[in-house]
C-alpha positions in Angstrom: 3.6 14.3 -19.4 3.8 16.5 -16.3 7.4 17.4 -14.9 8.5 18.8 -12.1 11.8 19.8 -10.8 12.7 18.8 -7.3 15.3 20.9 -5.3 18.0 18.9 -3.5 18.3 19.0 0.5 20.8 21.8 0.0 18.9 24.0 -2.1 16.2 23.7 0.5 18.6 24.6 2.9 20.4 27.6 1.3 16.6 29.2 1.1 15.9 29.9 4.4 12.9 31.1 3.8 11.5 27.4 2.9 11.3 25.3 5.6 10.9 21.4 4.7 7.2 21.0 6.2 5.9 24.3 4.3 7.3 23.2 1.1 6.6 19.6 1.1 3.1 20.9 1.7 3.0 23.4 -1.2 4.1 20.3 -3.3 0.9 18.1 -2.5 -1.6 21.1 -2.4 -0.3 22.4 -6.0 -1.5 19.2 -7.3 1.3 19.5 -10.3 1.5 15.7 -9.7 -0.6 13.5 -8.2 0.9 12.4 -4.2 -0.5 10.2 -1.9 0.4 8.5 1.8 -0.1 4.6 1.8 1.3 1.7 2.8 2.9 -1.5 1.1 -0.2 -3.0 1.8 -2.0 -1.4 -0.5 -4.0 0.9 1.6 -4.4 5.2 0.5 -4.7 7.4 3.5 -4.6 10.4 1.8 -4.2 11.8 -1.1 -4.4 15.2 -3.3 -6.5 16.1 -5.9 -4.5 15.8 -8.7 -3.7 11.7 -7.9 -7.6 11.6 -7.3 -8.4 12.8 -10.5 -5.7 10.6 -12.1 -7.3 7.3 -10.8 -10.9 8.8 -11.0 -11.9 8.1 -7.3 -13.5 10.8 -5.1 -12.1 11.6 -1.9 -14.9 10.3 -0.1 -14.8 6.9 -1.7 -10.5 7.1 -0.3 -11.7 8.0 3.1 -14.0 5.2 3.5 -11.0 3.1 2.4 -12.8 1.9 -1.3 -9.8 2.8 -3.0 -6.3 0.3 -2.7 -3.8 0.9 -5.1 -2.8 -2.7 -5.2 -6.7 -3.6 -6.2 -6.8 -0.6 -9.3 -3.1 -2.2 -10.4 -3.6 -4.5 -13.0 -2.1 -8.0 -12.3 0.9 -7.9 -14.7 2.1 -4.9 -12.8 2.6 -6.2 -9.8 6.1 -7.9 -9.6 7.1 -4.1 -10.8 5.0 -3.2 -7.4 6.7 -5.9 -5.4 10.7 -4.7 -6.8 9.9 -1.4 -5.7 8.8 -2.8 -2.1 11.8 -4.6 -1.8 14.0 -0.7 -2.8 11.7 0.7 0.2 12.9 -1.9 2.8 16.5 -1.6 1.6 16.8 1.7 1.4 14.0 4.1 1.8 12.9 4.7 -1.4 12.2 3.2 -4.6 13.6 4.3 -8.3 10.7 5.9 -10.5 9.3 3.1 -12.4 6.0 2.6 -14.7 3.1 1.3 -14.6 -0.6 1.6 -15.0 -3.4 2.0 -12.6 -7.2 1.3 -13.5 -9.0 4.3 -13.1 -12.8 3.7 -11.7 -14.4 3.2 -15.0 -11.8 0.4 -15.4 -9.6 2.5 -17.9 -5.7 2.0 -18.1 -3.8 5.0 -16.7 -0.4 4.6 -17.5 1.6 6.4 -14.6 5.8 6.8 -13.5 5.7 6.5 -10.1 8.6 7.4 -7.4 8.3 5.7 -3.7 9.4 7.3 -0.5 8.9 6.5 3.4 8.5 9.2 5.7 11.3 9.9 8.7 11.3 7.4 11.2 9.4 5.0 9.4 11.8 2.3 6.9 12.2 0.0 10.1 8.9 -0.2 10.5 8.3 -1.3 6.5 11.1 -3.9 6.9 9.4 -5.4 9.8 6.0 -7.4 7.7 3.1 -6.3 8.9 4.5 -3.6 11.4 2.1 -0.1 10.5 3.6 1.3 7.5 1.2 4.4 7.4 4.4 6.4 6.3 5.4 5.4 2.8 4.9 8.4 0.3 4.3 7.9 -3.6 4.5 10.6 -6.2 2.6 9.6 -9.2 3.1 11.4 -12.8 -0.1 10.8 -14.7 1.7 10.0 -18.6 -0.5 11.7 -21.2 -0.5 11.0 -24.6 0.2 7.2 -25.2 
C-alpha cells in the first residue's frame, strides 16, 4: 500500500514558500497516488497517471469520456459510492472508504478512496443535476491482497 502524508492548512501556511495551487499541483503530478476531477455522476475529467495506471485506461480513452468510474465500479460497491455522495453534499467531503474498481481487462482493483469538492463548488453538488465538474478523489491503489 502507498501512503502519503498530507500537511494540515496550517503547515501549508507556516511554509511560505508553498502556496496551495503549487502544492496541490506537485501532489497530482508526483503521481504517489492516483487523483482525479469527476463528478457524482460518474464522469472523469481528468486524471494523473498514477490513477490511470491503477484502472488501466489510457488517457486518450478518459478524454474521449470511455472511462466512468461508476461503470468500472462493480455493482456491490455502489451503496459505499452513494454514502460517500451523501458526506460530499453534507459536508464537502467524504471519509476514506474501500472499494474496488475494474480495471480495463475486467480485473478487481481493490482501492481506499478519499472524496473532496473543490472551493466554490458543494452547493452546486447538493443541487441534483447542477454541474458538479469540481469534486476531487484521491485513490490509493491497495497492493498485496
Amino acid at each position: 500500500m502507498r501512503y502519503w502524508y498530507f500537511m494540515d492548512r496550517q503547515q501549508i501556511d507556516a511554509k511560505t514558500e508553498y502556496n496551495l495551487d503549487e502544492y496541490l499541483n506537485r501532489l497530482l503530478h508526483s503521481n504517489v497516488l492516483g487523483i482525479l476531477r469527476c463528478d457524482v455522476y460518474g464522469n472523469i475529467f481528468d486524471a494523473n497517471d498514477a490513477f490511470l495506471e491503477i484502472i488501466g485506461y489510457s488517457r486518450d480513452e478518459m478524454n474521449r469520456g470511455e472511462v466512468k468510474w461508476t461503470e468500472i465500479t462493480p455493482p456491490e460497491h455502489r451503496a459505499v459510492d452513494e454514502q460517500a455522495i451523501q458526506q460530499l453534499r453534507e459536508t464537502g467531503h467524504a471519509l476514506p472508504f474501500q472499494k474496488e474498481y475494474l480495471n480495463k481487462r475486467g480485473q478487481r482493483v481493490p482501492v481506499t478512496i478519499g472524496v473532496t469538492a473543490l472551493d466554490g463548488i458543494r452547493p452546486q453538488i447538493q443541487r441534483r443535476g447542477g454541474g458538479d465538474r469540481g469534486s476531487m478523489g484521491l485513490c490509493i491503489h491497495v497492493m498485496g491482497q
